[in-house]
Backbone as JSON, one array per atom type, in Angstrom:
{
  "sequence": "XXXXXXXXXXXXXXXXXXXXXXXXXXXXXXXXXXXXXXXXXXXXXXXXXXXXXXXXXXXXXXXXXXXXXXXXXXXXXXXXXXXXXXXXXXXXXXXXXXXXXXXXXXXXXXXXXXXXXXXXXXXXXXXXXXXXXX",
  "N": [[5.0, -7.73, -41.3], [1.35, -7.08, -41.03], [-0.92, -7.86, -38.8], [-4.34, -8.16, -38.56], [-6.79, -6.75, -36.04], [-9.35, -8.96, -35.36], [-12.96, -8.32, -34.91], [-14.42, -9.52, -32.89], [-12.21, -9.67, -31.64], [-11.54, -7.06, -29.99], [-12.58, -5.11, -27.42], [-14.86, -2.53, -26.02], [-14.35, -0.12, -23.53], [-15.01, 1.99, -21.74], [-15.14, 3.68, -23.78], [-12.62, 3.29, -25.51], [-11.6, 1.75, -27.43], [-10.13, -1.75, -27.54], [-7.42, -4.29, -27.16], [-8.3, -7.77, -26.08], [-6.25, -8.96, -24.63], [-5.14, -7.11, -23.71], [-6.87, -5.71, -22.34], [-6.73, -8.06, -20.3], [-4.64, -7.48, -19.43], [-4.72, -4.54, -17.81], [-6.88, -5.53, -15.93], [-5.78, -7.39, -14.88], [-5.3, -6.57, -11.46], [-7.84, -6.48, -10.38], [-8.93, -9.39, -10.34], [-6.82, -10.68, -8.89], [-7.62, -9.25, -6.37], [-10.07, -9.57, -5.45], [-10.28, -12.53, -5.54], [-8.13, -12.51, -2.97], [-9.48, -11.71, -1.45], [-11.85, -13.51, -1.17], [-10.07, -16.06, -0.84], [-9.09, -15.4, 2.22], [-11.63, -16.52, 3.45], [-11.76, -18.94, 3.26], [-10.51, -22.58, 3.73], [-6.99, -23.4, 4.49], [-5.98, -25.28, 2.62], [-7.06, -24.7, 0.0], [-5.59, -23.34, -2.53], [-4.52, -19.9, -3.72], [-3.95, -19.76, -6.07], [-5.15, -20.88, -7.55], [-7.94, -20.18, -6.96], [-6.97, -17.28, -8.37], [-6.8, -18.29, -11.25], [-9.3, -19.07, -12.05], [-10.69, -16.56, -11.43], [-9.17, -15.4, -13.38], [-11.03, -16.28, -15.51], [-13.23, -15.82, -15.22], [-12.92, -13.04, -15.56], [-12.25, -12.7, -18.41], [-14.96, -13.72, -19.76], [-16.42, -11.62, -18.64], [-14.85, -9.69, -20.24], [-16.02, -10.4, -22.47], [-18.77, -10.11, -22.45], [-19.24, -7.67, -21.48], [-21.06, -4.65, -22.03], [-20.8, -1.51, -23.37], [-22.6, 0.58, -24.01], [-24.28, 0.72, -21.7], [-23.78, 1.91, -19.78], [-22.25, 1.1, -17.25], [-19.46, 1.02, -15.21], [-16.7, -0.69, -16.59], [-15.49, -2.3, -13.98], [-16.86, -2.38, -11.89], [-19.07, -4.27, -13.19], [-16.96, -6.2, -13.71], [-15.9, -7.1, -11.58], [-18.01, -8.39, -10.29], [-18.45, -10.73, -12.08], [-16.2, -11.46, -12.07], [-16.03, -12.78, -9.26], [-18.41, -14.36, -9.1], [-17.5, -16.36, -10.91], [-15.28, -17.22, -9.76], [-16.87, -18.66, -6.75], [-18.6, -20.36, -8.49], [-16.93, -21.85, -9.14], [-15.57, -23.12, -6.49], [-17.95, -23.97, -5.49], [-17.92, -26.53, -7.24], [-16.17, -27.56, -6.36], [-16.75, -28.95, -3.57], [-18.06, -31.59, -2.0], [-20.78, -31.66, -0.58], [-23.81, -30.78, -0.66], [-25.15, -27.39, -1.05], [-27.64, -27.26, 0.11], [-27.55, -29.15, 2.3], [-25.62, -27.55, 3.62], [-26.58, -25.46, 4.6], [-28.91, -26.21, 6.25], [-26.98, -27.48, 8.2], [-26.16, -25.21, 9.64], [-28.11, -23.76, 9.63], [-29.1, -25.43, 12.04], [-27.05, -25.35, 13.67], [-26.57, -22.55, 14.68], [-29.29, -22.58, 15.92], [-28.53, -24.73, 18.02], [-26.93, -23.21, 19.46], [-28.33, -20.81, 20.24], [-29.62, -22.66, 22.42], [-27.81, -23.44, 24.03], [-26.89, -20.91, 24.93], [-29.22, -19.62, 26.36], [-29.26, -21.79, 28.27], [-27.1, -21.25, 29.59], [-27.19, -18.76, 30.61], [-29.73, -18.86, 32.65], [-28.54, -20.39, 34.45], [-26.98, -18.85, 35.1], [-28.43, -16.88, 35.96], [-30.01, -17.86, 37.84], [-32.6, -18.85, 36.93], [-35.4, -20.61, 35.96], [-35.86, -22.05, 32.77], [-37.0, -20.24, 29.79], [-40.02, -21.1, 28.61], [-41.09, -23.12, 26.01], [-40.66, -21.56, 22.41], [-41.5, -19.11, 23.07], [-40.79, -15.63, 23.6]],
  "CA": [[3.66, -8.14, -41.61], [0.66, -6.59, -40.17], [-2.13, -8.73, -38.42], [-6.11, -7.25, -38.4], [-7.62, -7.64, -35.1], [-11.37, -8.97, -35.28], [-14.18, -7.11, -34.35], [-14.39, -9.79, -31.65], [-10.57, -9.48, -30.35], [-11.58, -5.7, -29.43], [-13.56, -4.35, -26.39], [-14.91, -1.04, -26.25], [-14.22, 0.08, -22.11], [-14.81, 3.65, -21.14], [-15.52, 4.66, -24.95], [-11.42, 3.07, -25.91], [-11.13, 0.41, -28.2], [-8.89, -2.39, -26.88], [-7.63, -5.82, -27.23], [-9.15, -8.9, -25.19], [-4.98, -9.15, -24.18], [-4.53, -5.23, -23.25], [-7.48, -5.69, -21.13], [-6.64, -8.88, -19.18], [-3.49, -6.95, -18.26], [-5.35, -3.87, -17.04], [-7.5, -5.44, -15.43], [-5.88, -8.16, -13.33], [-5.22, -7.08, -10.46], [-8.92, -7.19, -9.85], [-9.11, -10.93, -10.32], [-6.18, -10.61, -7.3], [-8.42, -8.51, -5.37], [-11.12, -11.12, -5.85], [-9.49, -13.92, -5.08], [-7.64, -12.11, -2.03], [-10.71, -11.39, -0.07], [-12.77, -14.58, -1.0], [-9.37, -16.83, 0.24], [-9.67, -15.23, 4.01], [-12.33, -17.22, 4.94], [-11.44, -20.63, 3.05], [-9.52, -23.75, 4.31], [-5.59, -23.26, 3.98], [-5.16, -26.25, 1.32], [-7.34, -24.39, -1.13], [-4.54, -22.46, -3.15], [-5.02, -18.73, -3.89], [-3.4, -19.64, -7.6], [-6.58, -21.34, -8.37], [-8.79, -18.93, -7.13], [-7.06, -16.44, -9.74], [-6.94, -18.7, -12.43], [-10.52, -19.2, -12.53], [-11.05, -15.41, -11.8], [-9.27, -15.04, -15.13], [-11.88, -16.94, -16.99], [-14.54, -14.99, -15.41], [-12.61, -11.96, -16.41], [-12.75, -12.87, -19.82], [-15.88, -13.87, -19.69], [-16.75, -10.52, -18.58], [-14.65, -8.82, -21.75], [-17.0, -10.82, -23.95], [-19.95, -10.19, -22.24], [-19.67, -6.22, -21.46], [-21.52, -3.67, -23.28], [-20.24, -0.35, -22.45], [-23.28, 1.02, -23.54], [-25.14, 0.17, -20.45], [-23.3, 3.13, -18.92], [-21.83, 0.94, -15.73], [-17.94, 0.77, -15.02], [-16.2, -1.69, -16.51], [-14.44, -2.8, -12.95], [-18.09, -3.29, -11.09], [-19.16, -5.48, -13.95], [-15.91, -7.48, -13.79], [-15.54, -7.65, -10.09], [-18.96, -9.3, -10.19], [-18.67, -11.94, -12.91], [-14.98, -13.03, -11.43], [-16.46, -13.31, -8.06], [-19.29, -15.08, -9.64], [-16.19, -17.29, -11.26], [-14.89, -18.31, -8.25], [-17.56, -18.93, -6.23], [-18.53, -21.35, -9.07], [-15.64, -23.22, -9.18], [-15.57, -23.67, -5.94], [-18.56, -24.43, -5.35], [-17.95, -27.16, -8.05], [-14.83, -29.14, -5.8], [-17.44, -28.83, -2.83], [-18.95, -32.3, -2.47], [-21.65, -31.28, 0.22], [-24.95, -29.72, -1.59], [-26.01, -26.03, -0.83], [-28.84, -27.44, 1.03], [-26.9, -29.58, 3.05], [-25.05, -26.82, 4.18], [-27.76, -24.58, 5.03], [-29.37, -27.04, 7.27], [-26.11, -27.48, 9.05], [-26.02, -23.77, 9.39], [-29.31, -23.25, 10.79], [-29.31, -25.99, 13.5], [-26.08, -24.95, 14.42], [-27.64, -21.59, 15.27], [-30.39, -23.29, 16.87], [-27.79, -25.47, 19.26], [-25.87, -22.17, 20.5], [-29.53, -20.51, 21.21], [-30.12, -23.1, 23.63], [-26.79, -22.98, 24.96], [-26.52, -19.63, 25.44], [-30.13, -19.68, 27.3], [-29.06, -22.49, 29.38], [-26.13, -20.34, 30.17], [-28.07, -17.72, 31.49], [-30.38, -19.53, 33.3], [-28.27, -21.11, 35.24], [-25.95, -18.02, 35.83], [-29.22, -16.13, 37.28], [-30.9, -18.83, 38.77], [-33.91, -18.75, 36.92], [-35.88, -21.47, 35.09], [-35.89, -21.66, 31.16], [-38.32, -19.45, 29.21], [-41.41, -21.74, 28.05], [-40.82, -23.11, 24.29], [-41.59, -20.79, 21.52], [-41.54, -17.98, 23.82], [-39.42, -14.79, 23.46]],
  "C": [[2.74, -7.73, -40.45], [-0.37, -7.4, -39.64], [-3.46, -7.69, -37.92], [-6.19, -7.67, -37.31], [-9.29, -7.79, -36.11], [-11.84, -8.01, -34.78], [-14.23, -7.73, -32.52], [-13.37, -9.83, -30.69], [-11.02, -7.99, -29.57], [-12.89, -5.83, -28.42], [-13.14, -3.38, -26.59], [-15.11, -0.95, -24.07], [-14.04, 1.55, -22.4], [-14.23, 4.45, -22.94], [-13.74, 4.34, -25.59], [-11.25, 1.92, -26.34], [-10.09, -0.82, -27.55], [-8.76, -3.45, -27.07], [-7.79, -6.54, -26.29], [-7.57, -8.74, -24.23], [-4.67, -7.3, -23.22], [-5.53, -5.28, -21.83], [-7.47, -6.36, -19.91], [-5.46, -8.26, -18.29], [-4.08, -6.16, -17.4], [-5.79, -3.82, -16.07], [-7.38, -6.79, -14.22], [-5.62, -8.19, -12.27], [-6.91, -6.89, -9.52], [-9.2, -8.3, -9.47], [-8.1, -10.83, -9.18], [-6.62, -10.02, -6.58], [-9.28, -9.27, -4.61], [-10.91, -11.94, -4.76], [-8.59, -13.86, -3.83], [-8.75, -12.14, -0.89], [-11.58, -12.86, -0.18], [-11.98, -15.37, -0.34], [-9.53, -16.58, 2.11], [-10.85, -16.37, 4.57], [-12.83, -18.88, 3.8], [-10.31, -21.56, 3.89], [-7.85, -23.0, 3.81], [-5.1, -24.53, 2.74], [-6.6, -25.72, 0.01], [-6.5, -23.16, -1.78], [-5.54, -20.86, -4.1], [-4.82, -18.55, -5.37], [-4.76, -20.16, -8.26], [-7.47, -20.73, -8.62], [-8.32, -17.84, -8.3], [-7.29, -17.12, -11.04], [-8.69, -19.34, -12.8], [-11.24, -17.59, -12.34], [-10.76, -14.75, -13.08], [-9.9, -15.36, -15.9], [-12.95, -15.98, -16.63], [-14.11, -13.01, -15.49], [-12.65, -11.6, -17.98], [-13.66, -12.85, -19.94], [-16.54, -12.4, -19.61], [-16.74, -9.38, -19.58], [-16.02, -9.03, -22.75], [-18.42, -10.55, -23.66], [-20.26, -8.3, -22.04], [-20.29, -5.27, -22.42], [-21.53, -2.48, -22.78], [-21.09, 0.84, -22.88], [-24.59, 1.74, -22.81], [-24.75, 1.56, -19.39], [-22.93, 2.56, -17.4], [-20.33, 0.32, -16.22], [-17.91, -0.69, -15.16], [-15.46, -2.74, -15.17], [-15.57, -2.96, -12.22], [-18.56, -4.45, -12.14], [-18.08, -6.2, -13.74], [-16.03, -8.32, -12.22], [-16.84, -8.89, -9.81], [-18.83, -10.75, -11.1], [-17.46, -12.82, -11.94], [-15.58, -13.38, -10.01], [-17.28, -14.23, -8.6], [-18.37, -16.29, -10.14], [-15.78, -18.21, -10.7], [-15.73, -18.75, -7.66], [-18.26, -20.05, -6.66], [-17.57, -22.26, -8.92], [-15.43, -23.51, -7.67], [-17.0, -24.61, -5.32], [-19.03, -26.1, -6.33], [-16.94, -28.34, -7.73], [-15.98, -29.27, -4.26], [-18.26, -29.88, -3.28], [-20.25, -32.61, -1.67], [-22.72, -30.41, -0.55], [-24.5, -28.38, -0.57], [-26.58, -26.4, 0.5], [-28.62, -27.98, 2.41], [-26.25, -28.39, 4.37], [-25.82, -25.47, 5.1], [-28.26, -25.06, 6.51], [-28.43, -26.88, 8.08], [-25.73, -26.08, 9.96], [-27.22, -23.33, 10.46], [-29.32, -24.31, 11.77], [-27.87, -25.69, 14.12], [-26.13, -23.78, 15.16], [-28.31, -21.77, 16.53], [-29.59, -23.72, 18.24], [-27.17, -23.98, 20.1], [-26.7, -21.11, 21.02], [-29.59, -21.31, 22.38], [-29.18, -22.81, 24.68], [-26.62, -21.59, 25.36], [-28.05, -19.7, 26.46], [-30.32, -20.49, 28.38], [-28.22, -22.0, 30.4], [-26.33, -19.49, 31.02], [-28.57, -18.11, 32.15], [-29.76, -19.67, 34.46], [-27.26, -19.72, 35.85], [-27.03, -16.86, 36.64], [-30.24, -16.85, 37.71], [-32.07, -18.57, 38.2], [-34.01, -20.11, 35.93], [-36.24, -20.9, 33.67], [-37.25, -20.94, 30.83], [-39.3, -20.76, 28.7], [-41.0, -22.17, 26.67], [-41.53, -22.4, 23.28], [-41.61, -19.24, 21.97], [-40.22, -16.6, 23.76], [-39.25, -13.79, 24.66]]
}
């Protein structure tokens, strides 16, 4: 017994018909690419299995959303949505706003300006620059 695909089981990639399944193979070791380079500069108890398994949704996501023709490679469109994927989801166990983090970000900045100009200062004997002053 034969089974029809849908219209919607198929993507069209680089002008080749294909199923939603043919493509997730193809195309995951992007989502491990992904999810390889965004882990580097997370905590060690956020697991790298998670990160793929939410790069696979925004790989899908990507099947269903591509239109091939837009004339841009299927594998820059993907790489973007699953990054986009992840970056969601984590940003979704993250119970610190954005904004929060920002702030923390820029006065932390701020603190290692001073220090570093106190640093100096004191290592050529001169008095601090004036405030505001560059």
């Amino acid at each position: 017994m034969t089974t029809r695909m849908k219209p919607q089981d198929l993507a069209v990639i680089g002008g080749v018909p294909l199923s939603r399944e043919e493509v997730i193979h193809k195309y995951l070791h992007l989502v491990k690419y992904v999810a390889g380079r965004i882990s580097i500069n997370l905590p060690p108890h956020v697991e790298i299995d998670d990160l793929i398994n939410e790069g696979i949704l925004g790989l899908i996501d990507a099947i269903g959303k591509y239109d091939d023709s837009r004339g841009v490679k299927f594998e820059t469109y993907a790489i973007t949505r699953i990054n986009g994927a992840i970056l969601d989801a984590l940003r979704a166990l993250d119970w610190v706003p954005r904004a929060v983090r920002q702030r923390l970000a820029s006065s932390s900045a701020f603190l290692l300006t001073l220090r570093t100009d106190s640093h100096a200062c004191r290592k050529t004997k001169k008095s601090p620059r004036p405030w505001g002053s560059r």
